[in-house]
KOLGUTOR-267863 format. One record per residue (C-alpha): x, y, z; residue number from 1; residue in one letter. Coordinates in Angstrom, 1 decimal. Example, Ala and Ser with C-alpha at 12.3 -4.5 7.8 and 13.67 -1.06 7.14 Angstrom:
<rec <12.3, -4.5, 7.8>, 1, A>
<rec <13.7, -1.1, 7.1>, 2, S>
END
This chain:
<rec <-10.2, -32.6, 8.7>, 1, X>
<rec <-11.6, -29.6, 6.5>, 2, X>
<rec <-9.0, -27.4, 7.1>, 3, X>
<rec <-6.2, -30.0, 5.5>, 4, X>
<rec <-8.8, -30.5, 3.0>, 5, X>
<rec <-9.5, -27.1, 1.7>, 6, X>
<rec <-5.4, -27.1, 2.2>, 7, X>
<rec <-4.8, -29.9, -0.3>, 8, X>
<rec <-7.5, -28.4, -2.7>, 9, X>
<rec <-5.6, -24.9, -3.2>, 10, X>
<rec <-1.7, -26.2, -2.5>, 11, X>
<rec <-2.4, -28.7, -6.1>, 12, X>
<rec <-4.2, -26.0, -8.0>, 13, X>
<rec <-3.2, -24.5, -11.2>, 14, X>
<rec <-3.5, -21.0, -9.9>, 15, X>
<rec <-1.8, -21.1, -6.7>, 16, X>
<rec <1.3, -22.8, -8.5>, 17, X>
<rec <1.3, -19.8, -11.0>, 18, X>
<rec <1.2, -17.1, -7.6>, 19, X>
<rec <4.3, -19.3, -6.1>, 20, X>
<rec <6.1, -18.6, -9.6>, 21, X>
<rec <5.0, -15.3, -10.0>, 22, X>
<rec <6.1, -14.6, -6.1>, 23, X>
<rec <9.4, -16.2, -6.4>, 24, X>
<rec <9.9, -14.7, -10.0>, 25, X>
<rec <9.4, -11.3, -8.3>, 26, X>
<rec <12.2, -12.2, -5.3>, 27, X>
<rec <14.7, -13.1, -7.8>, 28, X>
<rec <14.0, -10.6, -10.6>, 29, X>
<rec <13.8, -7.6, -8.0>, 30, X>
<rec <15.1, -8.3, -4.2>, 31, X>
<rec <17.8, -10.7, -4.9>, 32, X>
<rec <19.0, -8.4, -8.1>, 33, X>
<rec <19.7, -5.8, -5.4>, 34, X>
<rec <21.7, -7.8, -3.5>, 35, X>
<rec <24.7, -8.6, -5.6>, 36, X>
<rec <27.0, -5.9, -3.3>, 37, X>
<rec <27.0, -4.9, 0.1>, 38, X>
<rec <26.4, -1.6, 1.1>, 39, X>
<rec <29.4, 0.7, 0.9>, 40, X>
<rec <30.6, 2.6, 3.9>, 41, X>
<rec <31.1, 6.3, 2.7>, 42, X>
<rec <34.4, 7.3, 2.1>, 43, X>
<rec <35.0, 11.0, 2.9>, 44, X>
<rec <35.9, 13.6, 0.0>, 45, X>
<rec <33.3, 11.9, -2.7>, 46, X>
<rec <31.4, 14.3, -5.1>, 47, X>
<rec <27.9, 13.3, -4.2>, 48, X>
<rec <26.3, 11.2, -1.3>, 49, X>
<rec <22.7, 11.6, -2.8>, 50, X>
<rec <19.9, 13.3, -1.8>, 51, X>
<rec <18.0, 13.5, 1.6>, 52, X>
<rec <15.2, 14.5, 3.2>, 53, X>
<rec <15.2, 17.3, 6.4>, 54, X>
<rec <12.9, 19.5, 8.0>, 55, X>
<rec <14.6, 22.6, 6.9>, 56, X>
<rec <12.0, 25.0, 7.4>, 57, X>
<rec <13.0, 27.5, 4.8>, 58, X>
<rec <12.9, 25.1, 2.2>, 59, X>
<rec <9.7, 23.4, 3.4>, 60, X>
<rec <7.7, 26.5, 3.4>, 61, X>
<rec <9.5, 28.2, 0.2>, 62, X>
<rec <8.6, 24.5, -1.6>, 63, X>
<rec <5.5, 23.8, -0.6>, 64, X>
<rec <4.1, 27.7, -1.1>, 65, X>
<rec <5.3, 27.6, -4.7>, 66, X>
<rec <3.5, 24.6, -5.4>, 67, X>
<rec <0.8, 25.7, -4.1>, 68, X>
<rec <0.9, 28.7, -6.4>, 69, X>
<rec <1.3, 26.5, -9.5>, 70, X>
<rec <-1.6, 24.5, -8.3>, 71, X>
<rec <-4.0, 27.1, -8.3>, 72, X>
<rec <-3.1, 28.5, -11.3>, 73, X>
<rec <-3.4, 25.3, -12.8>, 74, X>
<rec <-6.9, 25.0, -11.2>, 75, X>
<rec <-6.4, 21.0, -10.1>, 76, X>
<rec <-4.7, 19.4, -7.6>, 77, X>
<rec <-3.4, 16.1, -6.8>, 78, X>
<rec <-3.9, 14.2, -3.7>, 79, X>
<rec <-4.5, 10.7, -2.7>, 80, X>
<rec <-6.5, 10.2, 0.1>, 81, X>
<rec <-6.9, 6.2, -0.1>, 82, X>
<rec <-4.1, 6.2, -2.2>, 83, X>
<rec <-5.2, 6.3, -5.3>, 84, X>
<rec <-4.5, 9.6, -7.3>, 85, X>
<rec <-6.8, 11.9, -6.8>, 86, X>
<rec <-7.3, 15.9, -8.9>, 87, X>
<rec <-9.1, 18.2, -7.1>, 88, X>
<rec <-11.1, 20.9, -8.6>, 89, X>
<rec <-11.7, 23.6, -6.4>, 90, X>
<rec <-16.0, 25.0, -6.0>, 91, X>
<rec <-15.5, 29.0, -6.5>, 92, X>
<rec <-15.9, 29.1, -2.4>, 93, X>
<rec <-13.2, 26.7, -1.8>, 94, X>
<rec <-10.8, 28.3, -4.4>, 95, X>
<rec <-11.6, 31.7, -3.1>, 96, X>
<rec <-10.3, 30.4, 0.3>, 97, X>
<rec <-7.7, 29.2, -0.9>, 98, X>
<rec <-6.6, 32.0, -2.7>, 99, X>
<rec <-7.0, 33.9, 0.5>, 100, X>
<rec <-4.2, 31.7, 2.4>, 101, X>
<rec <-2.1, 32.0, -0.6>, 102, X>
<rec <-2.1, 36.0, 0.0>, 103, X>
<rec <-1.3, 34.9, 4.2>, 104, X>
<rec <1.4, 33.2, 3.1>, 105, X>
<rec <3.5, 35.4, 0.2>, 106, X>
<rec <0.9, 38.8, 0.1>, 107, X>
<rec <0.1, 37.7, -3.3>, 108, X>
<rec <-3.9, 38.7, -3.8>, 109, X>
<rec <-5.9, 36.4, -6.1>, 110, X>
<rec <-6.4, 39.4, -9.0>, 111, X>
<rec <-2.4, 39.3, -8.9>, 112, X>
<rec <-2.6, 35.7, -9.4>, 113, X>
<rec <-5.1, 35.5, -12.2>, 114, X>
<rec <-3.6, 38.2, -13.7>, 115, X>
<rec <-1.4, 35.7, -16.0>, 116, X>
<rec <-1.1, 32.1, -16.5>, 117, X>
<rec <2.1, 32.0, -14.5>, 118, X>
<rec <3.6, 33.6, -11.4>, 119, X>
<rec <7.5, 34.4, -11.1>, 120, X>
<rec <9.4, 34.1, -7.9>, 121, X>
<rec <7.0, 33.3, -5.1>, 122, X>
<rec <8.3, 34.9, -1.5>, 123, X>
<rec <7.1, 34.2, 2.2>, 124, X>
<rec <5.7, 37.3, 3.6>, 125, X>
<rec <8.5, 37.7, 6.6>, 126, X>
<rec <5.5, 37.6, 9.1>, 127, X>
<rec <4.8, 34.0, 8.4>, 128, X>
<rec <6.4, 31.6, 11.3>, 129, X>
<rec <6.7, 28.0, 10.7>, 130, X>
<rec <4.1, 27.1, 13.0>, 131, X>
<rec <1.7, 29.9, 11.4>, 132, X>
<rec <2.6, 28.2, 8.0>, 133, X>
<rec <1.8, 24.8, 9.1>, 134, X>
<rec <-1.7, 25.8, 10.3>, 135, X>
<rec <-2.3, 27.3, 6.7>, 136, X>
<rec <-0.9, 24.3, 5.3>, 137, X>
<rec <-3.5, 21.7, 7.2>, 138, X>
<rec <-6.6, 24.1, 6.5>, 139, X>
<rec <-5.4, 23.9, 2.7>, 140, X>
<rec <-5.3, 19.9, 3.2>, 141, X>
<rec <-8.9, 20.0, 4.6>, 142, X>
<rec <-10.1, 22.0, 1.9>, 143, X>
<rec <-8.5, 19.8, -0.7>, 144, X>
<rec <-10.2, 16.6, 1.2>, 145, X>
<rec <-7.0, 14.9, 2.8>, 146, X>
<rec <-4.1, 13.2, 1.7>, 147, X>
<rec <-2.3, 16.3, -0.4>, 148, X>
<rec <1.3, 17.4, -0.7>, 149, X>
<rec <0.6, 19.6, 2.2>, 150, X>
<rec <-0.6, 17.1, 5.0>, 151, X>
<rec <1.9, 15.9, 8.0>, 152, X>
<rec <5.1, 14.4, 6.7>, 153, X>
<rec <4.5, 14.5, 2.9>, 154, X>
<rec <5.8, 18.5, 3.4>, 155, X>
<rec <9.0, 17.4, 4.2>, 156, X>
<rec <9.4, 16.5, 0.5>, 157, X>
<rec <10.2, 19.8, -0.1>, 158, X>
<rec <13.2, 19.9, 1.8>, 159, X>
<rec <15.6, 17.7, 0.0>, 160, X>
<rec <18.7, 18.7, 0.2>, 161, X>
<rec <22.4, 17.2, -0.8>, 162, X>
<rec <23.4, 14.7, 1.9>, 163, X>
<rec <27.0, 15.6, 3.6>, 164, X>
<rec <29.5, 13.3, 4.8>, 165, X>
<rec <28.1, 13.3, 8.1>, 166, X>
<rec <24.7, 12.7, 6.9>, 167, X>
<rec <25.9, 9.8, 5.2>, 168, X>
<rec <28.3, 8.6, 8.1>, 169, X>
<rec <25.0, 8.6, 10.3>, 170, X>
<rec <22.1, 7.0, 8.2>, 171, X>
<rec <25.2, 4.2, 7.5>, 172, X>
<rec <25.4, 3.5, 11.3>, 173, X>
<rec <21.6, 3.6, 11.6>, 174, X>
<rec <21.7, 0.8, 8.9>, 175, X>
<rec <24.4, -0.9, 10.6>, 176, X>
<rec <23.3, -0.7, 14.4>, 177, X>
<rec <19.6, 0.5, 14.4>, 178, X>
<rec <18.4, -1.5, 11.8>, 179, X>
<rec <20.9, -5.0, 12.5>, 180, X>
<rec <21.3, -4.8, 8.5>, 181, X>
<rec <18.8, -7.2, 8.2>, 182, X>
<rec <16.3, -4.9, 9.2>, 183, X>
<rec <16.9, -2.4, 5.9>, 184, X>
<rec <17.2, -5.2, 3.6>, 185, X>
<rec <13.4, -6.4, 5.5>, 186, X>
<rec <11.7, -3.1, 4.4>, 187, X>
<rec <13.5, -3.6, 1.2>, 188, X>
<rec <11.9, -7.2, 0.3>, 189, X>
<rec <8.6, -5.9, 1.6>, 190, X>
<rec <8.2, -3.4, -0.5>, 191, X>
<rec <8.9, -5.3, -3.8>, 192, X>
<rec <7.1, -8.4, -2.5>, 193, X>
<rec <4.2, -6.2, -1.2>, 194, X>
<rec <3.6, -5.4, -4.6>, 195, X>
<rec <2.4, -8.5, -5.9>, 196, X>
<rec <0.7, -10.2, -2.9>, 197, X>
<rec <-1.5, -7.2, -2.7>, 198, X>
<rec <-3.1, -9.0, -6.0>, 199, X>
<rec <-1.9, -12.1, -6.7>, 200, X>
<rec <-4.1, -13.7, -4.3>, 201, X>
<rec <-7.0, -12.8, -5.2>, 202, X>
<rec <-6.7, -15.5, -8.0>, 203, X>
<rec <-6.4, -18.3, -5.6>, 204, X>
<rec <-8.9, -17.0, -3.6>, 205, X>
<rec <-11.5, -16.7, -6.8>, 206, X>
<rec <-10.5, -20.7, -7.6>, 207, X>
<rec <-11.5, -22.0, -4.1>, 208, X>
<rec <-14.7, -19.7, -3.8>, 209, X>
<rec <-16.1, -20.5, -7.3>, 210, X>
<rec <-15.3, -24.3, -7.2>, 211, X>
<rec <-18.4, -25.7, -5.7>, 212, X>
<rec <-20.3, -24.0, -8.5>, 213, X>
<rec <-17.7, -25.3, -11.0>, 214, X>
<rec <-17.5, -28.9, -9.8>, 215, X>
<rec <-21.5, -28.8, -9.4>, 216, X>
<rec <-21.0, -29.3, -5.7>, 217, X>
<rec <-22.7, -26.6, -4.4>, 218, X>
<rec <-26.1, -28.8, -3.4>, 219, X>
<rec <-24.0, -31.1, -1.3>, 220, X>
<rec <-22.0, -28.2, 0.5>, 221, X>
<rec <-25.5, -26.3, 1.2>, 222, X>
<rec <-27.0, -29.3, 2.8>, 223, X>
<rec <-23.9, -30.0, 5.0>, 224, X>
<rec <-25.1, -28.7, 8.9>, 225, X>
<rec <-21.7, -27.2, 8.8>, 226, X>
<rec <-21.9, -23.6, 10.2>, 227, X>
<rec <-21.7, -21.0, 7.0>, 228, X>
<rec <-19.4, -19.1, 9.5>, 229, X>
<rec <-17.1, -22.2, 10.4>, 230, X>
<rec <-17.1, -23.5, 7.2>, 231, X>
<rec <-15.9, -20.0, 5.3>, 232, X>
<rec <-13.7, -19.2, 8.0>, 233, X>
<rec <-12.0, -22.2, 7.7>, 234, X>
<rec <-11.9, -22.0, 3.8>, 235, X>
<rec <-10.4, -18.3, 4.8>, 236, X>
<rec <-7.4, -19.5, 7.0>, 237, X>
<rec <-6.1, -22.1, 4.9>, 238, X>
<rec <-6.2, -20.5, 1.8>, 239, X>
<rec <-3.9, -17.9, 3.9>, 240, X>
<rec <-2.1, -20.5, 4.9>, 241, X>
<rec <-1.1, -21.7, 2.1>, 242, X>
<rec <-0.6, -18.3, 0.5>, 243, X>
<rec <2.0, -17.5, 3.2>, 244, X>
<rec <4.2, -20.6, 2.0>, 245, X>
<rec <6.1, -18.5, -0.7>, 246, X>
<rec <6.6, -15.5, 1.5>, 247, X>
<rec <8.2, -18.0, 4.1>, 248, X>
<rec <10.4, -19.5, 1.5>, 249, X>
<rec <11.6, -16.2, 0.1>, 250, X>
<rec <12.0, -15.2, 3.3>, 251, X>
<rec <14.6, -17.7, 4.3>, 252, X>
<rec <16.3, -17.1, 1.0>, 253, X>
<rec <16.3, -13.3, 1.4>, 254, X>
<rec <17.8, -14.1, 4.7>, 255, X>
<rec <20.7, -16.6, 3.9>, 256, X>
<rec <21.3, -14.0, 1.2>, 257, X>
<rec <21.8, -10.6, 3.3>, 258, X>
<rec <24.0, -13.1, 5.4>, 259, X>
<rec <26.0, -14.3, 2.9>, 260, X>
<rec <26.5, -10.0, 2.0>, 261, X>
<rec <28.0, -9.6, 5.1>, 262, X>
<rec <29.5, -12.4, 6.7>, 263, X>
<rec <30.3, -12.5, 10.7>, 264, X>
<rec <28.4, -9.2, 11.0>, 265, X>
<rec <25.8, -9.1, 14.1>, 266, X>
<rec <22.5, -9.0, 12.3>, 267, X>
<rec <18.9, -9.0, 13.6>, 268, X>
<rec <18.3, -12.8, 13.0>, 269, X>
<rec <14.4, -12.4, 13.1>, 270, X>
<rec <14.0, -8.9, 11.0>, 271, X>
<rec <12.7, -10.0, 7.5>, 272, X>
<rec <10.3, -12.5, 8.9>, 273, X>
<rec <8.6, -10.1, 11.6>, 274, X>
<rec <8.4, -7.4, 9.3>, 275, X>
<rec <6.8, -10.0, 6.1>, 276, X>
<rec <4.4, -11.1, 8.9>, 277, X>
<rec <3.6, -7.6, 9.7>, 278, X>
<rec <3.8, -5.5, 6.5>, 279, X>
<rec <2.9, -8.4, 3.7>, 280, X>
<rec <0.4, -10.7, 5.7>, 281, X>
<rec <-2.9, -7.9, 5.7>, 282, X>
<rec <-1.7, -7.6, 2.1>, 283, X>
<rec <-2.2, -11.4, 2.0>, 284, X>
<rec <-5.6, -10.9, 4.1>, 285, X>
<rec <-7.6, -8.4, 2.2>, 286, X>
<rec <-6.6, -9.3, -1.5>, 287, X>
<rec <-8.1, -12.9, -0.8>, 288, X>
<rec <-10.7, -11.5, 1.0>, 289, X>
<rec <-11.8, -9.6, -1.7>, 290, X>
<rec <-11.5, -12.5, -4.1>, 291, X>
<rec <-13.8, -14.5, -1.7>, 292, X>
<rec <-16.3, -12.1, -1.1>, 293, X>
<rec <-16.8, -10.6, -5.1>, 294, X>
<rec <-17.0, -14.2, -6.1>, 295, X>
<rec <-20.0, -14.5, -3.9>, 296, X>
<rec <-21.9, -12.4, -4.7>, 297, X>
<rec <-20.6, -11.8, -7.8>, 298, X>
<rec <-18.3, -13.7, -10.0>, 299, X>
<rec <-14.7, -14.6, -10.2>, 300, X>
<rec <-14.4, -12.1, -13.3>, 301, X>
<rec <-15.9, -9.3, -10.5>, 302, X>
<rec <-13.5, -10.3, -7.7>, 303, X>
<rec <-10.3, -10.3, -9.6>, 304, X>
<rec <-11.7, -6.7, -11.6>, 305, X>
<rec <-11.9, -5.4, -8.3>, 306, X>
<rec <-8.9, -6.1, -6.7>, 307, X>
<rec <-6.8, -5.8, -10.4>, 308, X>
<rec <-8.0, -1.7, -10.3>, 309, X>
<rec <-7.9, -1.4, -6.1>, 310, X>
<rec <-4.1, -2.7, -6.8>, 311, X>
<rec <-3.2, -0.7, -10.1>, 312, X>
<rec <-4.2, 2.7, -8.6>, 313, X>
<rec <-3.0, 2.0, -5.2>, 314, X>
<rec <0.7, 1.5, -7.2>, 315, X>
<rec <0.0, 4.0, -9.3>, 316, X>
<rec <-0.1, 6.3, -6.3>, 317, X>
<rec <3.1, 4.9, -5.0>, 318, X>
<rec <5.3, 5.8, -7.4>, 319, X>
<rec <4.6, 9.4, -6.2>, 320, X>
<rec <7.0, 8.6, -3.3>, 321, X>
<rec <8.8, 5.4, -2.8>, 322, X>
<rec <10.4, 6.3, 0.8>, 323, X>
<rec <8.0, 7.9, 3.6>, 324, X>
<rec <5.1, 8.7, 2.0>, 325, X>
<rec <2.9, 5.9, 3.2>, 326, X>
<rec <-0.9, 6.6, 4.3>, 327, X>
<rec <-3.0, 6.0, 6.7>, 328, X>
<rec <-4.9, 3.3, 3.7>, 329, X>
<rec <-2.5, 3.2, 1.3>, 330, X>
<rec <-2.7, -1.0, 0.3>, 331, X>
<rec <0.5, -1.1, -1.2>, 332, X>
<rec <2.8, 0.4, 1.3>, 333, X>
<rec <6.6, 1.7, 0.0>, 334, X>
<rec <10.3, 1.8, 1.3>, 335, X>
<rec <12.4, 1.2, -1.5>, 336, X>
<rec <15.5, 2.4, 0.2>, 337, X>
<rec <17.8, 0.4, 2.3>, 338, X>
<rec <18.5, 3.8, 4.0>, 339, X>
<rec <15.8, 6.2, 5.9>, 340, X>
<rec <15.2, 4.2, 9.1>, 341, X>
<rec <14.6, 7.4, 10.7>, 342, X>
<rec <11.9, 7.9, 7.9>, 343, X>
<rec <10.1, 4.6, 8.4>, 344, X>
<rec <10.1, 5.5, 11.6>, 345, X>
<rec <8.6, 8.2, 11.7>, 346, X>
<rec <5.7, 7.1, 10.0>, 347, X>
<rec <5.7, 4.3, 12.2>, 348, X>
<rec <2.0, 4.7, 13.9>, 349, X>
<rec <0.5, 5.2, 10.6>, 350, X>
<rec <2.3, 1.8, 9.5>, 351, X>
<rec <0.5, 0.2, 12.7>, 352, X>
<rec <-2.9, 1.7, 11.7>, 353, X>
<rec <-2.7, 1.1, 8.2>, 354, X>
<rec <-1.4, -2.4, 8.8>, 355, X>
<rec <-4.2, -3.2, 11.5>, 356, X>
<rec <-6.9, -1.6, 9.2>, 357, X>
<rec <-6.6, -3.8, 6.6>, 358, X>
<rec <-6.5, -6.7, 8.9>, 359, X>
<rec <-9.8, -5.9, 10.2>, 360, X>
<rec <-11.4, -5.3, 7.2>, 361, X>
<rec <-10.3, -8.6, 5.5>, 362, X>
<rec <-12.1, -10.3, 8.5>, 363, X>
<rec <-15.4, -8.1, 8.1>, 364, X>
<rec <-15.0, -9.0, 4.2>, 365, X>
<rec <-14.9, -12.6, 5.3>, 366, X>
<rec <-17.9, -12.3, 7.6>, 367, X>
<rec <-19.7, -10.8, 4.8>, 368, X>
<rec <-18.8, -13.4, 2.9>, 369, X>
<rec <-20.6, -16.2, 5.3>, 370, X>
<rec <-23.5, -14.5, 5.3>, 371, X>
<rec <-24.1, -14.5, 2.0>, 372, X>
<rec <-23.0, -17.9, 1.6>, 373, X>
<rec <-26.0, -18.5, 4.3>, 374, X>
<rec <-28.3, -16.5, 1.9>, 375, X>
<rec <-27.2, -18.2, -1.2>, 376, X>
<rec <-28.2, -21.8, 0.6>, 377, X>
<rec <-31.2, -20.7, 2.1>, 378, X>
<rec <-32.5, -19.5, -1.4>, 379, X>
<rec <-32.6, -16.2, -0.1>, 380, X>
<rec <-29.9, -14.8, -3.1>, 381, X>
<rec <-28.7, -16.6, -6.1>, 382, X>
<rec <-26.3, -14.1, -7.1>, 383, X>
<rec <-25.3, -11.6, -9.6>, 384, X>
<rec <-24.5, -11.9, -13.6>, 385, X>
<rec <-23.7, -8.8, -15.0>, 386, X>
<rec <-23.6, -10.4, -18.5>, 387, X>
<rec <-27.7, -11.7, -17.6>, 388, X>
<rec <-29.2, -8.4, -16.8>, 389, X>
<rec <-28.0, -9.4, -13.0>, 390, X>
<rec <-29.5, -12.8, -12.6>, 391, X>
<rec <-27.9, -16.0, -12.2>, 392, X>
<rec <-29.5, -18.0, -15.0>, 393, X>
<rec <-28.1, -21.4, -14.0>, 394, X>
<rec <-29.6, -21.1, -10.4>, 395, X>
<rec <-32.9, -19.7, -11.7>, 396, X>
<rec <-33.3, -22.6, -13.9>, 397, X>
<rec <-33.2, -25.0, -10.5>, 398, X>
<rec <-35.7, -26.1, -9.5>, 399, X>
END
């Protein structure tokens, strides 16, 4: 049977034995390293409980209006509207405008502004309302292109505030009831394990797509009456197959551990493996889809390039916010906090459209990938060198 074939063929290769390390190495080093003490309940009278997020609209709108100041006078802006970090620099129209809602918001004109390189204490004009401010804030977004500091729920990361007792008190019964336990410590292994299957992959993927050309198999495979469709979907699902084997045994190991945390407590017995299936999975999907697909039509060298900056800036732009600030295509999605349930879910239908976009497009990148694999053995394209001036000179020197 092909598919236990193409199994076999990746499950005793080099490189998927080096992502099973690397996986596992990331569980232990990271997830597991967190899990040497239960979480504490909070004892009443203690100096700090942290920090956390509420919309406060005082402090939203006081936040988010001094940033903006100090973004204008900086003349750039960050956003990340894929998730990769993004500066804007405003046309003279669009930086007009924007000085215009700045003046809406604190009655500061734009020759006020530009009269120095810095702006003191910026004040809300006592007209604005909340809602008036978050029109202002959306029309700012727009202008900046989409995914800013001053879209949806990313504002509410101006309004951190010290938590209370009570705060505390309540996001420890969400963690205990709401989330089963399990269910915190799931979003918690996602997002460390997230960051490495969203490339690690890719360099199993590259070894099965380039290993008829390596093993000089390649006329054999093109003559087969196999349909180019079947036969790279089939390629496709058990290399994911076989890439899902060390998320299921880290899985069962991050479960037995959170157990072992806190024995004879009522737990979500299903939580980490629904949410790996859901968050890491597309992750899974699209890095090997990618790998596929580059190495067809162009090399392996292409397929892991792509992917290797796709995933660095897509961390990168992480690191901005490591609990609720997860996009609509942000690859490498965030929740390093066993706390926040309310946050996560929040963001919730973004999750679902984030997590079914990338599913779709790893099966379009797969699609793509048969039909040029149809091309390639129909002579129709014999793919791209970019060291030979973007010809294949092995191919052109077939007959």
């Amino acid at each position: 049977m092909l598919f236990l074939k193409e199994c076999r063929k990746i499950l005793f290769s080099f490189p998927f034995v080096l992502y099973f390390i690397a996986t596992a190495a990331m569980y232990f080093t990271q997830f597991d390293s967190d899990c040497d003490e239960p979480l504490q309940k909070p004892v009443e009278g203690m100096e700090s409980y942290g920090m956390t997020v509420k919309e406060i609209p005082e402090l939203v709108m006081n936040g988010a209006a001094e940033s903006l100041v100090e973004e204008y006078l900086a003349g750039s802006y960050q956003t990340y509207p894929y998730g990769f970090l993004k500066n804007v620099r405003l046309k003279e129209k669009d930086r007009t405008r924007m000085a215009q809602i700045i003046e809406e918001l604190t009655g500061i004109t734009k020759e006020e502004l530009e009269a120095s390189e810095e702006y003191g204490e910026v004040k809300l004009s006592k007209e604005m309302t909340y809602e008036n401010f978050k029109e202002r804030m959306q029309e700012a977004d727009r202008i900046l292109g989409g995914g800013s500091r001053y879209s949806g729920n990313f504002l509410l990361q101006f309004s951190r505030v010290p938590k209370t007792y009570e705060d505390a008190m309540e996001e420890y019964e969400q963690f205990r009831q709401r989330d089963g336990i399990t269910g915190a410590y799931a979003r918690l292994y996602c997002d460390y394990l997230g960051i490495v299957l969203s490339i690690l992959p890719v360099f199993p993927a590259v070894f099965l797509a380039g290993m008829d050309e390596r093993t000089r198999m390649e006329p054999l495979v093109y003559c087969r009456k196999i349909l180019p469709l079947k036969l790279v979907f089939t390629r496709y699902s058990a290399l994911i197959a076989v890439l899902h084997l060390p998320v299921v045994f880290t899985a069962v190991l991050a479960h037995i551990r959170v157990l072992g945390l806190y024995p004879g407590a009522e737990v979500k017995p299903f939580a980490i493996f629904l949410y790996a299936l859901l968050w890491l999975s597309p992750n899974i999907l699209t890095a090997a889809a990618v790998g596929m697909l580059s190495t067809e039509l162009f090399s392996g060298f292409a397929g892991i390039l792509v992917q290797g900056v796709w995933w660095f800036f897509s961390v990168m732009a992480g690191t901005q916010g490591l609990t609720g600030m997860i996009g609509r295509f942000t690859l490498v999605m965030r929740h390093n906090n066993l706390l926040g349930s309310e946050i996560f879910e929040a963001e919730w239908e973004t999750v679902l459209f984030n997590r079914v976009f990338f599913t779709v497009f790893s099966l379009a990148a797969v699609g793509v990938t048969a039909v040029v694999f149809e091309a390639k053995r129909r002579g129709r394209y014999h793919g791209f060198s970019f060291s030979h001036g973007g010809k294949n000179p092995r191919r052109q020197s077939e007959p």
